[in-house]
C-alpha positions as CSV (number, residue, x, y, z in Angstrom):
1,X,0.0,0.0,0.0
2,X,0.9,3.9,-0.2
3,X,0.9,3.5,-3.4
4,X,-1.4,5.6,-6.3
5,X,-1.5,3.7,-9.8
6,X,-2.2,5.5,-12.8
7,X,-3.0,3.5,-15.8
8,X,-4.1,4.6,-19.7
9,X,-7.3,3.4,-20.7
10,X,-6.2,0.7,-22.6
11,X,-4.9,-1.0,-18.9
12,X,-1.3,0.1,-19.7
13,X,0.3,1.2,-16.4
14,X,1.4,5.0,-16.2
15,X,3.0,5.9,-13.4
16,X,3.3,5.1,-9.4
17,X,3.2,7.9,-6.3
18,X,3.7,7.6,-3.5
19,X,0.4,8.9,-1.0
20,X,2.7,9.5,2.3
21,X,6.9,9.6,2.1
22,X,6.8,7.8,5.3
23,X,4.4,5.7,5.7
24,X,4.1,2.0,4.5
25,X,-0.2,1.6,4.8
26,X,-1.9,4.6,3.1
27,X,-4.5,4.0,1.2
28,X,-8.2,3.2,0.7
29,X,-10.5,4.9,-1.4
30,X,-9.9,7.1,-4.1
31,X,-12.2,10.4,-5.1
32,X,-12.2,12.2,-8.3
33,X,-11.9,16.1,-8.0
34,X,-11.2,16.9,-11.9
35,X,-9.0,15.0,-14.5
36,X,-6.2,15.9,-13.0
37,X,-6.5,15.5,-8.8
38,X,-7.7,12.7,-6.6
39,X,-8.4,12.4,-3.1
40,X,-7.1,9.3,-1.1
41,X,-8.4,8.4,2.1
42,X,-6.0,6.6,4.7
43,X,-7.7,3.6,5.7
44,X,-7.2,2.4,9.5
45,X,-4.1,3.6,9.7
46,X,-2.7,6.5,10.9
47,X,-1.5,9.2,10.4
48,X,-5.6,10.7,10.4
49,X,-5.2,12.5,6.8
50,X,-6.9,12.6,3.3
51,X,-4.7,13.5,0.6
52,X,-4.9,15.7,-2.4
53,X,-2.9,14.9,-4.8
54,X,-1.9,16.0,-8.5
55,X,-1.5,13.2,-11.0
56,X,0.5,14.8,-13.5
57,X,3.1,16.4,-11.2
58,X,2.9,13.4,-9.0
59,X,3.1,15.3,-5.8
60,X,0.4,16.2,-2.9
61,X,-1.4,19.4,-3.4
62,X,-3.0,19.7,0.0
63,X,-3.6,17.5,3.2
64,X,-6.5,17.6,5.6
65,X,-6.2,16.3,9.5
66,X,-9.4,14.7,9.9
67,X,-8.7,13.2,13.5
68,X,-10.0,10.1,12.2
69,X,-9.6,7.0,10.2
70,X,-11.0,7.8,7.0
71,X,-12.7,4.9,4.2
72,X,-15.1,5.3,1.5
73,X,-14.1,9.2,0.2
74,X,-16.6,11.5,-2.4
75,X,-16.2,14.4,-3.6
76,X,-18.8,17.0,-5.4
77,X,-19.2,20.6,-5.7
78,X,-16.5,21.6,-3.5
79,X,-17.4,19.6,-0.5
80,X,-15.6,16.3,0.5
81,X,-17.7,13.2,2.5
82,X,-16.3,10.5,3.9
83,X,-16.7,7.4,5.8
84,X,-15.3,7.6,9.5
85,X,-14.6,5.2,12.4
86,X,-15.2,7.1,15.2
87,X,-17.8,9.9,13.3
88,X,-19.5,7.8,11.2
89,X,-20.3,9.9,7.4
90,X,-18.4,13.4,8.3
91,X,-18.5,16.4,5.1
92,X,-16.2,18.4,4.8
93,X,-15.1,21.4,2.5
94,X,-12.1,21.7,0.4
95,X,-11.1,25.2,0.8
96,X,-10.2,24.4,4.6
97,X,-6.7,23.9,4.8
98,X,-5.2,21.1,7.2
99,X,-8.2,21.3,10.1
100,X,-11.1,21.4,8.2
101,X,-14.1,22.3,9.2
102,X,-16.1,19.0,9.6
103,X,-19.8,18.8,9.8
104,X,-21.2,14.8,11.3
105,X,-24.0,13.8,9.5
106,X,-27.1,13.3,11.9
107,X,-28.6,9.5,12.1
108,X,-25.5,7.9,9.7
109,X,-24.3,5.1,11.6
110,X,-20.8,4.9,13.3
111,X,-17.9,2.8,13.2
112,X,-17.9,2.3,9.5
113,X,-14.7,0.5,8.6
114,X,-14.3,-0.5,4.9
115,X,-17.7,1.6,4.1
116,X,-18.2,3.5,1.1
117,X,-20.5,6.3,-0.1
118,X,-20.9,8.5,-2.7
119,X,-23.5,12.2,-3.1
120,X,-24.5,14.6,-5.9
121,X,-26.0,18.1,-5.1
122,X,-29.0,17.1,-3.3
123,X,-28.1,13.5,-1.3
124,X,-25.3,11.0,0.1
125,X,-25.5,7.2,-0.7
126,X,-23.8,5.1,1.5
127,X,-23.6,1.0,1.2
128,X,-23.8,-0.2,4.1
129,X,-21.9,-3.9,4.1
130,X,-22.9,-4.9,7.2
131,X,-26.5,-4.9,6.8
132,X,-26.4,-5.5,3.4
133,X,-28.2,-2.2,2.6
134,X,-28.1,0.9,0.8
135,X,-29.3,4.6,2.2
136,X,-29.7,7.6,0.7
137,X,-29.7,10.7,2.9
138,X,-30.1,14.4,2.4
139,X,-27.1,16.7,3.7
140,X,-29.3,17.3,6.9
141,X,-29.1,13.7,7.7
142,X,-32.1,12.7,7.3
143,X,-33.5,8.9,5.5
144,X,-34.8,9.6,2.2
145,X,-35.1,5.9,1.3
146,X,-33.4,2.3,2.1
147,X,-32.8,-0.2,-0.2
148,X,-32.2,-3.8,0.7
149,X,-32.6,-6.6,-1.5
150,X,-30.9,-10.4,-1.7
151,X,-29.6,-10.0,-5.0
152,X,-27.0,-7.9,-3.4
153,X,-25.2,-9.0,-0.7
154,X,-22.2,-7.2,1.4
155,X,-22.2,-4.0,-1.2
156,X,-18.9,-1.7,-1.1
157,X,-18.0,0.3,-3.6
158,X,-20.6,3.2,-4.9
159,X,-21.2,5.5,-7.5
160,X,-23.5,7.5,-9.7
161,X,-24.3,8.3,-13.3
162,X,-25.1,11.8,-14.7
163,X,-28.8,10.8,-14.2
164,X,-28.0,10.0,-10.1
165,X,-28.7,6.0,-10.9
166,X,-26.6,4.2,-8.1
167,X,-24.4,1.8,-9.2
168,X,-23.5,-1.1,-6.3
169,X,-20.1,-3.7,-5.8
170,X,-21.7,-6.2,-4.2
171,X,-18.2,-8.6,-3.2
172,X,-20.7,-11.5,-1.8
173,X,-23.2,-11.5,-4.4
174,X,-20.6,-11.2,-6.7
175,X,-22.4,-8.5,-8.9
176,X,-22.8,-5.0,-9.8
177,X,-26.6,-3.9,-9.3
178,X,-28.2,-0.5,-10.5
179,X,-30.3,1.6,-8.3
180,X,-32.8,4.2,-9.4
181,X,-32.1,7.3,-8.0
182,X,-35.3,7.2,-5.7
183,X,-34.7,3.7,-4.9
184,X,-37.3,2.0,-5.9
185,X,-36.2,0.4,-8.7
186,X,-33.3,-2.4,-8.9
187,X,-31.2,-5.0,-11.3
188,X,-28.5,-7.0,-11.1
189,X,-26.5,-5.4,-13.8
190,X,-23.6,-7.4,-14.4
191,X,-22.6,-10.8,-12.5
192,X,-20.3,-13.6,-11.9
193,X,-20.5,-15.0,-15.8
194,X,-19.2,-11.5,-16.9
195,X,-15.8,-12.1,-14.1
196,X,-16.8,-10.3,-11.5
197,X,-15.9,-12.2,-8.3
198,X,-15.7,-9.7,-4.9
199,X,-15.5,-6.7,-6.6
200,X,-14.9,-3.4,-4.4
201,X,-14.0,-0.6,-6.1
202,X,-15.9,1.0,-8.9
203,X,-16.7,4.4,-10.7
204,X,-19.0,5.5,-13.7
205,X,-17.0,7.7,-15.9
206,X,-20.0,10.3,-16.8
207,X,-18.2,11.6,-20.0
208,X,-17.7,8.4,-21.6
209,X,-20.4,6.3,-19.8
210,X,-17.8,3.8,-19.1
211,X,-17.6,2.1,-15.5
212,X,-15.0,1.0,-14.2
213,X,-14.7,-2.1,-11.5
214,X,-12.4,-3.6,-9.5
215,X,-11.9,-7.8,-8.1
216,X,-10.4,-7.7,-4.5
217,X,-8.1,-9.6,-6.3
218,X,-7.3,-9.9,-9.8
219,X,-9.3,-8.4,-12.1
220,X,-10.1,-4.9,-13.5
221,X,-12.5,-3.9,-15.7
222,X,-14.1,-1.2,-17.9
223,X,-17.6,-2.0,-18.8
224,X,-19.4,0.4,-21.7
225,X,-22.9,1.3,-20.2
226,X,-26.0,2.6,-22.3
């Protein structure tokens, strides 16, 4: 770990940076802020930090002390949320320099190791693995819906398309599964026949509508959605 990946589209690997110059595990989740920054959360390790860093100049651009372990990480309109352990989903705002100013969210659950979650302007989605559920809040906390289904089972990684459909890793169904954005509507969208076995990480490219998805172990892949 400590260790970002870039890779062309093609799956040719780019180039390697380093998250922290010290540490050896940094590293969880990663969030897009434009084409050429991402945020990486640290995982449950210290040192209690999310890091910005520039892809093309291979360097940090800005830290922020969270005092927290930090997991599932999203970023939209200027304002960071993130999976905690000891805060549960926290939002935060870029323009704060190394102690931002965090905000809890009322009603999310704590303790959420290994969560993830993703928002748009209006709501936060967070996949809850240990229920086996899916929530959609506003930004004042409160339950819009809850979705919760057995064709997905243990969901992690989350993520939206330009029309706020969610898109779910579920690593023990073995499956990606599509949300409507008002959550009542569901599909398995791609399964085990199509390679996906514990997938965790994955991202809709909004531009290309291309989503990308990621094995535990193994396997990447870039899937072309219409």
């Amino acid at each position: 770990m400590n260790q970002l990946l870039k890779y062309c589209p093609n799956g040719e690997f780019h180039s390697e940076i380093r998250i922290n110059p010290v540490m050896k595990r940094i590293g969880y989740d990663l969030a897009m802020v434009d084409s050429n920054t991402v945020a990486v959360s640290s995982s449950g390790n210290f040192p209690y930090k999310i890091y910005l860093i520039d892809t093309n100049r291979a360097e940090t651009r800005q830290v922020f002390d969270i005092n927290d372990f930090s997991y599932g990480l999203s970023y939209h309109n200027e304002s960071f949320v993130c999976c905690t352990f000891q805060n549960g989903i926290i939002i935060f705002n870029r323009s704060y320099q190394t102690k931002p100013n965090i905000r809890i969210l009322p009603n999310a659950p704590k303790r959420l190791v290994k969560h993830y979650v993703t928002s748009n302007e209006n709501s936060i989605f967070h996949s809850n693995c240990n229920d086996h559920s899916v929530v959609c809040y506003d930004y004042n906390g409160q339950v819009q819906w809850k979705y919760s289904d057995s064709v997905l089972r243990k969901p992690f990684g989350i993520t939206l398309d330009s029309y706020s459909n969610i898109f779910i890793a579920g690593s023990e169904s073995n499956n990606i599964v599509v949300i409507s954005k008002d959550g009542k509507q569901a599909k398995e969208l791609i399964g085990a026949s199509a390679g996906i076995s514990n997938p965790h990480a994955i991202y809709f490219h909004k531009t290309q509508n291309v989503l990308l998805v990621t094995n535990f172990e193994g396997a990447v892949f870039l899937f072309g959605v219409t």
